[in-house]
N, C-alpha and C positions, 0 to 999 in steps of 0.2 A: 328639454327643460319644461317642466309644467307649467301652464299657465297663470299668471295671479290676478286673483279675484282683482273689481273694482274697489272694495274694504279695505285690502292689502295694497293695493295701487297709494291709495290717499292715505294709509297710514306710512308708507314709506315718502311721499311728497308730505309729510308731517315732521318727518322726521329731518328730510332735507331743508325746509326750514328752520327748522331748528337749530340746525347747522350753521345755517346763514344768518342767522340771530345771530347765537354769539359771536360770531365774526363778527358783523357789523357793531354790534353791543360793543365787543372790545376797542376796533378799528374806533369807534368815536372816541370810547373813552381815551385812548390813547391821545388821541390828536386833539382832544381840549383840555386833557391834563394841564399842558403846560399854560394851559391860559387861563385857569381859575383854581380854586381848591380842589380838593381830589374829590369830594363830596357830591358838589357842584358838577363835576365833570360826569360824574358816576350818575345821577340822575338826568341828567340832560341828556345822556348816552341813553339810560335807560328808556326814556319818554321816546327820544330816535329813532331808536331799534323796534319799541314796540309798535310803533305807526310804523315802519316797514313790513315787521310781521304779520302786521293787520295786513296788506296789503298783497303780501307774499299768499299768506292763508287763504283769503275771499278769493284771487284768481287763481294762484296755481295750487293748491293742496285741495279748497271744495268746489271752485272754479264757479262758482257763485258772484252776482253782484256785491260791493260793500253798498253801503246806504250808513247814514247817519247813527241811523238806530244801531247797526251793529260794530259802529266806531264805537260810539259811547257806553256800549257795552261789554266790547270785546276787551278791557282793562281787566274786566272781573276773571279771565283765563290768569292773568298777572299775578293777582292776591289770591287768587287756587292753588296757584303754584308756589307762592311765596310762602302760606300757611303750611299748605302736604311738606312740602320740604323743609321748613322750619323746623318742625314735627319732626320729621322724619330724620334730620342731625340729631334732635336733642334723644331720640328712642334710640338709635343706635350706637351717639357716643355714651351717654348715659348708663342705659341698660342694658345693651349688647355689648358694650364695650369696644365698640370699634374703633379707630387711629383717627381722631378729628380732621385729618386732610384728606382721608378717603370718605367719610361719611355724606361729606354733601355731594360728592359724584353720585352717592349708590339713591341719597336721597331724590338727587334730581331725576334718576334714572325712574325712581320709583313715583315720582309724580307726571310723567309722562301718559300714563294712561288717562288719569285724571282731567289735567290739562287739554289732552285727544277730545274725549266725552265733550267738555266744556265749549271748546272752540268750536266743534263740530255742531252743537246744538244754536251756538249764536249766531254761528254763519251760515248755516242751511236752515232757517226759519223760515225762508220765506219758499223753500222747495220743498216739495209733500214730500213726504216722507224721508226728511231732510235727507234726502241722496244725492247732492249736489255733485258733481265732479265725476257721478257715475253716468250721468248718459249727457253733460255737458250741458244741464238746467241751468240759465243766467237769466230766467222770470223776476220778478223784483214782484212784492206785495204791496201791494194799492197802499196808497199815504204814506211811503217811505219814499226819499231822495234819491234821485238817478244818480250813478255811480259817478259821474262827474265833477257832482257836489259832495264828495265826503270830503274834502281835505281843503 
């Protein structure tokens, strides 16, 4: 079996996240359904999962420290992915014509790159040449918060 690059390592620990997102995503939403509106649950869920993912991402996907600064900027992977794929429902039921309940699968599938670039850039800032998780950099850049205080 060939060996896979460190690129290919973190984009498949990308992926596995990803996984455990929606899991989690759902898992919430599920279990505060019953206790508020579906709306409510669905954001609360949403905001849950996403401080997991933060979390998931910074150690095990770029194995990087979090810090403050890339709490409150790691939402923006959020609305990248919300836009591409928004986008990307309305191109292919629209104009391609594809089956609206397959659409957002292929759309999510196709903002997965996007999202990668994103995350990758906010959580390995503070490692040259942002390569976090490839030789196991957890340096923090001077004026950001030790990872103890992000949450």
């Amino acid at each position: 079996m060939p060996k896979l690059t460190p690129q290919l390592l973190q984009i498949v620990r990308f992926a596995l996240v990803g996984a455990v997102n929606t899991a989690t995503f759902y898992g919430f939403y599920l279990a505060l359904h019953p206790l508020m509106p579906y709306f409510a649950a669905y954001s609360a869920a949403f905001v849950l999962s996403m401080i997991g993912s933060f979390f998931l991402n910074t150690y095990f996907t770029y194995r990087t420290r979090p810090t403050w600064r890339k709490f409150f900027l790691f939402p923006l992977t959020n609305v990248t992915n919300y836009v591409v794929t928004s986008i990307g429902v309305y191109v292919f039921v629209e104009w391609v014509g594809m089956n609206d309940k397959v659409a957002p699968l292929v759309a999510a599938a196709a903002a997965i790159p996007f999202t990668y670039v994103l995350s990758r850039r906010i959580l390995t800032r503070d490692v040259p040449g942002g390569t976090a998780g490839d030789a196991g950099n957890t340096a923090g850049t001077a004026g950001e918060e030790p990872a103890t205080t992000a949450v």
